[in-house]
C-alpha positions as CSV (number, residue, x, y, z in Angstrom):
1,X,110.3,102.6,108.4
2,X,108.6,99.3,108.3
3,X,109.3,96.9,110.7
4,X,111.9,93.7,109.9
5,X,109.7,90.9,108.5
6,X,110.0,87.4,110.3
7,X,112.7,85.2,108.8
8,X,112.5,81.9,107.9
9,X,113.0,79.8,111.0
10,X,115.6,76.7,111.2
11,X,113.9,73.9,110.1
12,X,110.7,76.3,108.7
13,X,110.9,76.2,104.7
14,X,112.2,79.8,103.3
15,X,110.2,81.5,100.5
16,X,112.5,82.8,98.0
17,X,111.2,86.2,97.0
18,X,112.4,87.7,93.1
19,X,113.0,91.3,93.2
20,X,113.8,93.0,89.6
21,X,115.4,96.2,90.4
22,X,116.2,99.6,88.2
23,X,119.6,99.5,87.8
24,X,122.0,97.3,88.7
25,X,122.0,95.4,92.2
26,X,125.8,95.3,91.9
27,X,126.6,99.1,91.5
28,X,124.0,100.8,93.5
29,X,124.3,99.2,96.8
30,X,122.7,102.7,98.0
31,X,119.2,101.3,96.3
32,X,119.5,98.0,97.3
33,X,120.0,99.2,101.4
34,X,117.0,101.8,100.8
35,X,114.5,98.7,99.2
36,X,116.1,96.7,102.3
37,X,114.7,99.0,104.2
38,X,111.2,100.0,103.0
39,X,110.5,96.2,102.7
40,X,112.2,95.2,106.1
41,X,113.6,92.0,104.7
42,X,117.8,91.4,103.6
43,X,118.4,90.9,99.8
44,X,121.3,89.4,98.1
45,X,122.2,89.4,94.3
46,X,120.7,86.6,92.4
47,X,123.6,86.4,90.4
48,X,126.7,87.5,92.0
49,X,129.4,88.8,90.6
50,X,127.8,89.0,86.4
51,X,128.7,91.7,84.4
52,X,125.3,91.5,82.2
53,X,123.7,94.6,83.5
54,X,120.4,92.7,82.5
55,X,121.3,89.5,85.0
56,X,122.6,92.4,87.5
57,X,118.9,93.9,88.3
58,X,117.7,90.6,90.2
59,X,117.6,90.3,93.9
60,X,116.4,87.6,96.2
61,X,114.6,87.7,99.6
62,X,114.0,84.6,101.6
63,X,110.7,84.9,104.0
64,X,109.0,83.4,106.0
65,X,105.9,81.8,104.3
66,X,104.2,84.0,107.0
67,X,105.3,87.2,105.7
68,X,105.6,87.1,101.8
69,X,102.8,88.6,100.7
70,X,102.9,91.8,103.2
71,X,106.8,91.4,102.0
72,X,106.1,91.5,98.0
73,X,103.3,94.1,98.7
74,X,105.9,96.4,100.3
75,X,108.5,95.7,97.4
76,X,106.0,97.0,95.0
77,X,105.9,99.5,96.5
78,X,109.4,101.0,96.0
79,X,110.1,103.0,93.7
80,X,113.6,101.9,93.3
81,X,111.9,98.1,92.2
82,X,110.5,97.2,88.6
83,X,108.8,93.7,90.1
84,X,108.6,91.5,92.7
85,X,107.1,87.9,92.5
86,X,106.9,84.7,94.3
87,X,109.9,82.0,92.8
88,X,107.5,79.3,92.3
89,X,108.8,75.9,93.9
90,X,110.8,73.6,91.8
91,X,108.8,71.0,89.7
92,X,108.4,67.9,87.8
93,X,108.6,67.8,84.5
């Protein structure tokens, strides 16, 4: 199993990492602990508590800027997950 990635520290900025998984993060919490646990990093529901399947399948991590791309790497690598990509920061319009 790999090991727990570094999280963000208080005061260090978190990178917010998308995960689109199969199914439904909401009714397979079995799936979400087993992508938890190949990546080494929590996730939470993007949208909490939808009932659009669609909407359901999204995950976020928050990382350490130090970690994300061994973090999205190992995400990609689950079977259990469709993507996973960087949130890019907010910006001006």
């Amino acid at each position: 199993m790999p090991a727990t990635m570094p999280s963000p520290s208080s005061g260090e900025p978190a990178v917010e990492v998308v995960v689109a998984v199969r199914g439904t993060v909401a009714e397979d919490a079995a799936a979400l602990r087993s992508i938890e646990a190949q990546a080494g990093v929590p996730l939470e529901p993007m949208h909490p508590g939808v009932s659009d399947a669609e909407l359901g399948r999204f995950a976020i991590a928050r990382v350490a800027p130090s970690a994300v791309e061994l973090v999205v790497e190992r995400l990609r690598r689950c079977a259990e997950v469709d993507a996973a990509y960087v949130k890019p920061g907010d910006a001006l319009p």
